[in-house]
C-alpha positions as CSV (number, residue, x, y, z in Angstrom):
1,X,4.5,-9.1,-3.6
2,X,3.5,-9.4,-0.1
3,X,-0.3,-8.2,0.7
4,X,1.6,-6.6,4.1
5,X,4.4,-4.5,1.4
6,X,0.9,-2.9,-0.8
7,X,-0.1,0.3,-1.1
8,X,-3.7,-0.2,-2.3
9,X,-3.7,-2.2,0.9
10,X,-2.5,0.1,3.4
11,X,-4.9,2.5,1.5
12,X,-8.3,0.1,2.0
13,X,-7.3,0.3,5.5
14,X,-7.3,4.1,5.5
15,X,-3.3,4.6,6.3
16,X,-3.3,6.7,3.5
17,X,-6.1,8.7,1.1
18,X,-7.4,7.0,-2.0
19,X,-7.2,8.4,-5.1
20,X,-9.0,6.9,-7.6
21,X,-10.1,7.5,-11.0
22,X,-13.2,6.2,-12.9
23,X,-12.5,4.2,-15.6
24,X,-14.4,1.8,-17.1
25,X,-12.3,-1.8,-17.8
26,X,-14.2,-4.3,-19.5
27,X,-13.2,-7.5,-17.3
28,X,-13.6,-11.3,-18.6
29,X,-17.2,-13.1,-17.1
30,X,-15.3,-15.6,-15.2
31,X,-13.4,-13.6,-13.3
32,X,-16.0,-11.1,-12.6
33,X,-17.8,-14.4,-11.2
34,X,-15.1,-15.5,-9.3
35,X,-14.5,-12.0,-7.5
36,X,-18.6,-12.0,-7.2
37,X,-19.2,-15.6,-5.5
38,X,-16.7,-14.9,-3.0
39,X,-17.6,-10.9,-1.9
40,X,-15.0,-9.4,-3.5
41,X,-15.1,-5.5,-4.2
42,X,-14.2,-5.4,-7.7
43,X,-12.7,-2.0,-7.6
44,X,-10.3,-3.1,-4.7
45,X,-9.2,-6.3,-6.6
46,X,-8.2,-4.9,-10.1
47,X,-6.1,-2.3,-7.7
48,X,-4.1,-4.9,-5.5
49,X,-3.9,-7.1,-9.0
50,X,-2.2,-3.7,-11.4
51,X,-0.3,-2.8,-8.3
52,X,1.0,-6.7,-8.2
53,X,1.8,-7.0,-11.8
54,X,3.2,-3.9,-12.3
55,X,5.3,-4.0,-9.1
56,X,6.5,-7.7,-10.4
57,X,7.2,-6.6,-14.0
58,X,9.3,-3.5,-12.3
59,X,7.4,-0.6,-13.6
60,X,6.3,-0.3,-9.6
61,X,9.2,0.9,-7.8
62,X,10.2,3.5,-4.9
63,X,11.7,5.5,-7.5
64,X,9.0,5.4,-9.7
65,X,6.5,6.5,-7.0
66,X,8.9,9.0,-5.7
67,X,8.8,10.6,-8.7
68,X,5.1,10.7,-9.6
69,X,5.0,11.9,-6.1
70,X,1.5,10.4,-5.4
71,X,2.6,8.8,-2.3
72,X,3.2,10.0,1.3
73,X,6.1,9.0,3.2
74,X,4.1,6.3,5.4
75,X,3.2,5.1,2.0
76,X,6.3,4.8,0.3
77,X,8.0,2.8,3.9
78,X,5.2,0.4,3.8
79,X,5.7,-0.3,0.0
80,X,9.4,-0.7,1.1
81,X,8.8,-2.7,4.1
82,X,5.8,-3.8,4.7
83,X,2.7,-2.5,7.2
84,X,4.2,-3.9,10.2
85,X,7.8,-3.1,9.5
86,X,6.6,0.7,9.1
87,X,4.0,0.3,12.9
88,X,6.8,-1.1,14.4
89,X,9.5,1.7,13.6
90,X,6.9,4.3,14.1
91,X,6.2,2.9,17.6
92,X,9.7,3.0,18.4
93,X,10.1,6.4,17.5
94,X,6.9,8.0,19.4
95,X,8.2,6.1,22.2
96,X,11.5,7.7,21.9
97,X,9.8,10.7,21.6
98,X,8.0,10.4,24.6
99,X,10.4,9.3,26.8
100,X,12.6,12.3,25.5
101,X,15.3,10.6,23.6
102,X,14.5,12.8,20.6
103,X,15.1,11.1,16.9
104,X,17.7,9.1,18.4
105,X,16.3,7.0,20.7
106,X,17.1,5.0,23.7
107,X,15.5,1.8,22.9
């Protein structure tokens, strides 16, 4: 999974509204240490590490997020294409807009 393709990601960077819920994970020392030495928020890196694993193991998908509906569409095209992919389309279409080619375009 590509850091630019992650929800949690997009999230941190306030492109869409966490949603979080406490619970309390008991995580090995060494690790803990490791995200610790080099200023890592925990919280943030147990989120991008489920959302990798469970994206690689295919229990993350579109359809799976479509249906918990806890994503918003931004969301859901960033997970399918990735943060830049997504700004870039979006910028094409404002422009569009604003220029007066409607959802079509002229570009």
């Amino acid at each position: 999974m590509e850091i630019e393709a992650s929800i949690v990601v997009a999230r941190n960077l306030g492109l869409g509204k966490k949603d979080r819920e406490q619970v309390h994970p008991s995580v090995e020392k060494f690790l803990k240490s490791i995200i610790d030495a080099n200023g890592l928020d925990l919280s943030n890196t147990i989120n991008m590490a489920l959302e990798k694993l469970l994206r690689e193991k295919g229990y993350l998908t579109p359809e799976t997020l479509d249906l918990l509906g806890c994503c918003s569409e931004l969301e859901l095209s960033i997970f399918e294409n990735g943060i830049e992919a997504t700004a870039q389309a979006r910028r094409r279409d404002n422009l569009s807009i604003l220029l007066g080619g409607g959802s079509e375009g002229i570009l």
